[in-house]
N, C-alpha and C positions, 0 to 999 in steps of 0.2 A: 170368406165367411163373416157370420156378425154375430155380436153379442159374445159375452165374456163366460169362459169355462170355469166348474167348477173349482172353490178353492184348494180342493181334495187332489186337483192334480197335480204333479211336480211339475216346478217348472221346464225342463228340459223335454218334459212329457208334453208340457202344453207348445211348445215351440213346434213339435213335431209334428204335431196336429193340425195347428193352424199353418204349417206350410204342407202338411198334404189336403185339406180341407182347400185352401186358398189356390193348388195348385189345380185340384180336380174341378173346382168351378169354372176355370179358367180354358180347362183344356176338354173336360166334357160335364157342359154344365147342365145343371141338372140333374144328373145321374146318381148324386151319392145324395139320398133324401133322408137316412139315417144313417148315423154313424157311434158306435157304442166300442167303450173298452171294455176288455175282463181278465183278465189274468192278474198279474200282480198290484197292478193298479188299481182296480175298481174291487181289490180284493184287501187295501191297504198293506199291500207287503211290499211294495217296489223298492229296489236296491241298485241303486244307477251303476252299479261294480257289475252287476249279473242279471238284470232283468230286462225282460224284451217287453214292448209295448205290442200284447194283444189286441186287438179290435176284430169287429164285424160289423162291413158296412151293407148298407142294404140299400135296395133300388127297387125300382116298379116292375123291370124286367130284368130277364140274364143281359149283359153286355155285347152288341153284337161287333163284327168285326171291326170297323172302325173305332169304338167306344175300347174295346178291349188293346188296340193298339195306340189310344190316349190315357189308358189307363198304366199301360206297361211302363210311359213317359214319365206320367205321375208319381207313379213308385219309384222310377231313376232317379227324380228329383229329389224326392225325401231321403234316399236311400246317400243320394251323392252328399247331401246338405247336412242329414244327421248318421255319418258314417257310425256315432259311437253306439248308435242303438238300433235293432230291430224290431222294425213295422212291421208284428205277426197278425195274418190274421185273412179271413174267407170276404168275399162280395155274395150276399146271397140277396134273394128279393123278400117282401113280403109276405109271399103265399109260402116260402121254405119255412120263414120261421113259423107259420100256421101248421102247416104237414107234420114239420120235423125234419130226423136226419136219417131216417128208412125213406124216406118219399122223397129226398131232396136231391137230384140230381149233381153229377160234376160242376166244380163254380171256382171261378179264379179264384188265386190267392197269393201270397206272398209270403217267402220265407230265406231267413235271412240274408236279406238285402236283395232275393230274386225274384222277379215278378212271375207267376204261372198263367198261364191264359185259362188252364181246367183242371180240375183235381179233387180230393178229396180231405184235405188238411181242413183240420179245424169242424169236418162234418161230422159232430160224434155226439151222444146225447151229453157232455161234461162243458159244450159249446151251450146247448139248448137251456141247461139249468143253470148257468151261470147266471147268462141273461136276462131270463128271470129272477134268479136271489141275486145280482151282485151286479148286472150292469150298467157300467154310469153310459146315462145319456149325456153325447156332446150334438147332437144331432138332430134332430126327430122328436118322437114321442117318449114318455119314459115306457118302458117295458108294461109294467102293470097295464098301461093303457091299450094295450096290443093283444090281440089273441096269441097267445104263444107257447108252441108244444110244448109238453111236462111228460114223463112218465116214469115215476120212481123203478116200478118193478124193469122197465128197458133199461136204466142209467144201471141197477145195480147189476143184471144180464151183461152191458158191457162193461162194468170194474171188474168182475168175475173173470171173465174172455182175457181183457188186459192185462191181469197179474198173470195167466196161463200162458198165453201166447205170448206177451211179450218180456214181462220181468223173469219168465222162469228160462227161457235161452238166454237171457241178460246175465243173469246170475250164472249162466252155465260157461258163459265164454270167459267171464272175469275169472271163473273158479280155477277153468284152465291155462288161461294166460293172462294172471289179470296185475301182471306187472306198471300198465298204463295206467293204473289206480294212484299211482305214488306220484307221479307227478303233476296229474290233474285232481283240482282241487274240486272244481262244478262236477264231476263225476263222483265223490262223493255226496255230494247236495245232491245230485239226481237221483243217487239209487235209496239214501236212506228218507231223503224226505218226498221222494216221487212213492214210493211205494208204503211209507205211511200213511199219505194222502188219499189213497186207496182203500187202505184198511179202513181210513177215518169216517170214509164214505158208506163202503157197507155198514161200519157200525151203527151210523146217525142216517145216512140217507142225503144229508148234506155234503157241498161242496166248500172245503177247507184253504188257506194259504200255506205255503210250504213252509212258512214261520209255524204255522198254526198247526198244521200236520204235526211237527217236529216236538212244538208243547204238548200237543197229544202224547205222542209217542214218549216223551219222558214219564208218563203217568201209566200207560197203558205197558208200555217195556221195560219195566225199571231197568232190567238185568241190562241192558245196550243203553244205559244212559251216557258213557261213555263217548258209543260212536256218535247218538243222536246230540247231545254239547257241541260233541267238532264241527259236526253238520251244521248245526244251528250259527256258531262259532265263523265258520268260512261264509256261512250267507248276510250274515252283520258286517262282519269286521275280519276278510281274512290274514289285516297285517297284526294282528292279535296271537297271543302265544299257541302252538297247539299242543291238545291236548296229550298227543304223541309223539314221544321222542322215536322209534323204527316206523318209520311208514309201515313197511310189512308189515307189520303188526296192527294197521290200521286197514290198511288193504282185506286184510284177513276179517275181520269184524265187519265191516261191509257187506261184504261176500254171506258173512253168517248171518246179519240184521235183515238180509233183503230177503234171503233164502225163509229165516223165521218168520219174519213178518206175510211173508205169503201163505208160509203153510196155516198160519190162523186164521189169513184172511180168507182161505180155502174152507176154511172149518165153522169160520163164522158166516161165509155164503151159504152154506149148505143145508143152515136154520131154515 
């Protein structure tokens, strides 16, 4: 690769880069013509304790056999090289991100530390408007300069789907055994500031950071300001005191925040 990345990236984040950037040229060059972060990074929330390194790289074509089995390489190397962080994230080409992610066919991907030859991760309209509001270019063109799908009313269609389908058996498994709450601490930070983030999204239309969810949700939840601190609390600094002395008792609140927070966001989709 050439030329120097943004000062916005962490360092540890910029290492990873330029050794999968430096690898892919090497082993199928050519092929990766843009390459963009989004998730915590390009979203300023990265937390090197819990955060993975999003991206979507993109090409002129899907990957064909060969190309897909130097890519599989490529990811070994990053993955062996920077064991402590995950390189998340789709290969899509240029015409996907014109279509979007109703028109966009199966595309490799990788997740955590595995490489996929086809699949679906990462193909969801929350990919599509990051992109656009929030992707840094290490690669390519910047976004704006690209045709690149948008559609508010599909993104909030799927926050809608996602609180239904996936947070509400989430909340329903914890409710019934959700003993595993107490000793994982990212399972907090997942359920209260994942489905903040959601809410945050129907409310605004925009795509938020789970720091940023979480300040939301202290204003918009006062009553769970509570569990939303702890949240907040283990995604900074979890060797900081917590806010609860019984887990249970924090387990418990969890379980009530995700559950609340959905039924509003139900009620507020429905405007």
């Amino acid at each position: 690769m050439t030329g120097e990345l943004p000062p916005s990236v962490p360092t540890e984040v910029a290492g990873l880069v330029r050794c999968f950037l430096t690898a892919a040229d090497s082993t199928v060059p050519g092929l990766i013509q843009g390459l963009y972060l989004t998730g915590s990074v390009a979203l300023g929330d990265f937390r090197s304790h819990c955060s993975d390194v999003d991206f979507v790289a993109v090409s002129e074509h899907r990957p064909h056999r060969t190309e897909l089995e130097g890519l599989a390489r490529v990811h070994g190397v990053v993955a062996g090289r920077h064991p402590q962080l995950h390189f998340d994230g789709t290969h899509l080409t240029w015409s996907d991100l014109r279509a979007g992610p109703g028109a966009c066919a199966p595309a490799p991907f990788t997740h955590e530390g595995r490489f996929h030859p086809s699949g679906t991760f990462a193909i969801d309209p929350v990919t599509w408007h990051e992109l656009v509001g929030h992707g840094l270019p290490l690669r390519g063109p910047a976004i704006p300069g690209k045709p690149v799908w948008t559609d508010h009313a599909v993104l909030r269609a799927w926050t809608l789907r996602n609180l239904v389908e996936y947070w509400g058996p989430w909340a329903t498994r914890l409710r019934e055994g959700p003993s595993v709450l107490d000793g994982d601490h990212a399972l907090v930070c997942w359920g209260v500031l994942g489905v903040a983030r959601l809410h945050y999204t129907l409310t605004t239309g925009c795509i938020v950071s789970k720091t940023g969810a979480g300040q939301y949700a202290l204003r918009a939840f006062k009553q769970s300001d509570r569990i939303v601190s702890e949240a907040l609390r283990l995604r900074a600094d979890p060797t900081l005191a917590s806010h609860y002395a019984d887990l249970s008792e924090r387990r418990a609140e969890v379980v009530d925040f995700v559950a609340s927070v959905m039924d509003s966001g139900l009620r507020v989709g429905a405007v």
